[in-house]
C-alpha positions as CSV (number, residue, x, y, z in Angstrom):
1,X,-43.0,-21.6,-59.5
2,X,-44.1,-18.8,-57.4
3,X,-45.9,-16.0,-58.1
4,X,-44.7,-12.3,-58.3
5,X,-46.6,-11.4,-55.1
6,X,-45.7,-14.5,-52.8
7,X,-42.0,-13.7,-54.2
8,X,-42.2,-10.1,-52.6
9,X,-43.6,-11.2,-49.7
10,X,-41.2,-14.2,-49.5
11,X,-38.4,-11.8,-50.0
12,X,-39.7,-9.3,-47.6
13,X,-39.7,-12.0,-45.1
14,X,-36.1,-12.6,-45.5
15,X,-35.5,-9.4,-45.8
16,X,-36.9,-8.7,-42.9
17,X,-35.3,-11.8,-40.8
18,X,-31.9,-10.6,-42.0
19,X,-32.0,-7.2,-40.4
20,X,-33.8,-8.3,-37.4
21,X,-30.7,-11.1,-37.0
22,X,-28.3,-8.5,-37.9
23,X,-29.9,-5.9,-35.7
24,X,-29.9,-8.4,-32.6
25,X,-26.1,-9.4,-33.6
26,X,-24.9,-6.3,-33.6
27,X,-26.7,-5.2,-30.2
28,X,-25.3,-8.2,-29.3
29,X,-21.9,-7.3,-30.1
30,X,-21.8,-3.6,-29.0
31,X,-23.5,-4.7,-25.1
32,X,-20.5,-7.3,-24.6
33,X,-18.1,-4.7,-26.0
34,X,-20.0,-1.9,-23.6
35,X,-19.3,-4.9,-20.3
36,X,-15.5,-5.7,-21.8
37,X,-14.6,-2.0,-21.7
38,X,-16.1,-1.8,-18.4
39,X,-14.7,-4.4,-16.8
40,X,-11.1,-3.3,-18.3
41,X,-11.5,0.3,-17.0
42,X,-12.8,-0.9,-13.5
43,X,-9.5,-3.5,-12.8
44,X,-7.3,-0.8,-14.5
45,X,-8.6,1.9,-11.8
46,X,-8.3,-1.0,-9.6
47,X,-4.7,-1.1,-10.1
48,X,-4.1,2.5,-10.0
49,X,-5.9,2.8,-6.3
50,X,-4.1,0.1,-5.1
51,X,-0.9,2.0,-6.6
52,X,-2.0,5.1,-5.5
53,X,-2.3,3.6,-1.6
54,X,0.6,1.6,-1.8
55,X,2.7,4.9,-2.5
56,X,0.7,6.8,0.1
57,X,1.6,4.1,2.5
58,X,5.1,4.2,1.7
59,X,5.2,8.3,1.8
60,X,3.1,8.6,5.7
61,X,4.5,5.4,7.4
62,X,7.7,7.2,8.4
63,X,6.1,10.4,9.7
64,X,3.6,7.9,11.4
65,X,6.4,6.5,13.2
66,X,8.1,9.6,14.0
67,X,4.3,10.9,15.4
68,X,4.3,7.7,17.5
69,X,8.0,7.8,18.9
70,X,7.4,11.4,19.6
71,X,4.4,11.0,21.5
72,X,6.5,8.2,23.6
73,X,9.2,10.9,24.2
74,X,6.7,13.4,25.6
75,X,4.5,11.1,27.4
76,X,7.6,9.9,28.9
77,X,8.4,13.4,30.3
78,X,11.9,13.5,27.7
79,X,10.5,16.7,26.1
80,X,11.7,19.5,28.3
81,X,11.3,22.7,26.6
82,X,13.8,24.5,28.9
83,X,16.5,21.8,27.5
84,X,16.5,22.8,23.8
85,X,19.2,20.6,23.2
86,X,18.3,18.2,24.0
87,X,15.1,18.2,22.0
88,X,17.2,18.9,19.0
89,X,19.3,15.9,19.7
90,X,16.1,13.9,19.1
91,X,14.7,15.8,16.2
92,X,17.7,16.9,14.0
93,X,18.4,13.7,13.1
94,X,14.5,12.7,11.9
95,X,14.2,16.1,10.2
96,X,17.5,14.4,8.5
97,X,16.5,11.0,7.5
98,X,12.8,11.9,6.5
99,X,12.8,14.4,3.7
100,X,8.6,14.8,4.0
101,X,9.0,16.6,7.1
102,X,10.8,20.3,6.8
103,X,9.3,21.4,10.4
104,X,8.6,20.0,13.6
105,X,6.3,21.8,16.2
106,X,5.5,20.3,19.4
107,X,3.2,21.9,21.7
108,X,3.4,21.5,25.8
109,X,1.0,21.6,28.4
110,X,1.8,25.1,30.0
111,X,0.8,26.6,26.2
112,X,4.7,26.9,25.1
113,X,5.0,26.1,21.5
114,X,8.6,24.5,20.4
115,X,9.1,24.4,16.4
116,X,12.1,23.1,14.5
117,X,12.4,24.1,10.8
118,X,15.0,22.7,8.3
119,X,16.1,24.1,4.8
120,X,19.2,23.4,3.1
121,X,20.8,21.3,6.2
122,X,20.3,24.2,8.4
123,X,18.0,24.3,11.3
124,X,16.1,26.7,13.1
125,X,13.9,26.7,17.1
126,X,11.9,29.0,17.4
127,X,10.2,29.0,21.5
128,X,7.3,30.7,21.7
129,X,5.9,31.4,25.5
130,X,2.0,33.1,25.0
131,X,2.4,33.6,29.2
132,X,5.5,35.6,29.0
133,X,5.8,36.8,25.4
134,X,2.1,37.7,24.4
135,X,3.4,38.7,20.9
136,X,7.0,37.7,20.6
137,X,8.5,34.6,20.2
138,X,12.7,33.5,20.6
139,X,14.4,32.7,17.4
140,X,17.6,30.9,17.3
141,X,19.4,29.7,14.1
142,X,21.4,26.5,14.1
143,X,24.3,25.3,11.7
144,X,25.0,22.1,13.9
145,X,23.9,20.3,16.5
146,X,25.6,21.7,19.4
147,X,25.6,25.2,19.5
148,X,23.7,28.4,17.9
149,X,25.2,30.5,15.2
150,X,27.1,32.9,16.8
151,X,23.9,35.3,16.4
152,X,23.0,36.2,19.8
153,X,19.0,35.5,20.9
154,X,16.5,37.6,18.8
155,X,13.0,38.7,20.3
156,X,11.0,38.6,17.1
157,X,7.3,39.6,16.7
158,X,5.3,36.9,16.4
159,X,3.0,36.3,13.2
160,X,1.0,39.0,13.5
161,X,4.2,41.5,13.5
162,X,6.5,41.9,11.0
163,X,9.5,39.8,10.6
């Protein structure tokens, strides 16, 4: 019916259809794979971020708190840095409940520096005066509440010293 060359052109033609159909198939396929994949990884990092905030929510809204409650005790003049128990009082039992925060350093107007550290259930104040104690600071160790340790008031250098 046909002859040999309009055969091989013929077949060339189909030839050549079938590749270009295959070629634009599997571009095709690979582009919408490329935009699934895409769209998979962005809504799984969506997920994770949201996670990820979520959790950092739930770890800083207690210290928030505690920031905001503190700043209510000083602003209302409850801080008195001459009346360390009463300052403990307040901050033993938030250094207790919130396991984030080990220390607690509250800074007054006349440049004293109060700091309360916990470790293992045991507390310690330091007071540190710049006005009267250029390079010490006062050190007292706490086992409860009430009262000090039985060790009598240290004067320790201050961080530039040796402790």
């Amino acid at each position: 019916m046909f002859s040999k060359k309009r055969q091989r052109i013929l077949l060339r033609n189909i030839t050549i259809i079938v590749v270009i159909t295959a070629g634009l198939i599997l571009t095709t396929q690979l582009l919408q794979q490329h935009r699934v994949s895409e769209n998979i990884t962005r809504s799984y990092l969506a997920e994770v971020t949201d996670k990820a905030k979520k959790h950092i929510r739930q770890f800083y809204l207690p210290l928030e708190k505690t920031l905001l409650i503190s700043a209510q005790w000083g602003n209302a003049g409850l801080l008195d840095p001459e009346n360390t128990t009463n300052i403990n009082a307040k901050f033993f039992p938030i250094l207790d409940q919130i396991e984030q925060i080990s220390a607690i350093k509250i800074a007054f107007s006349d440049q004293r520096i109060f700091t309360i550290t916990r470790y293992n259930k045991r507390y310690r104040t330091f007071l540190f005066n710049p006005l009267l104690h250029k390079d010490k600071q006062v050190e007292r160790k706490w086992t409860t509440l009430a009262a000090p340790d039985r060790e009598p008031r240290k004067i320790l250098p201050c961080l530039t010293g040796d402790f």
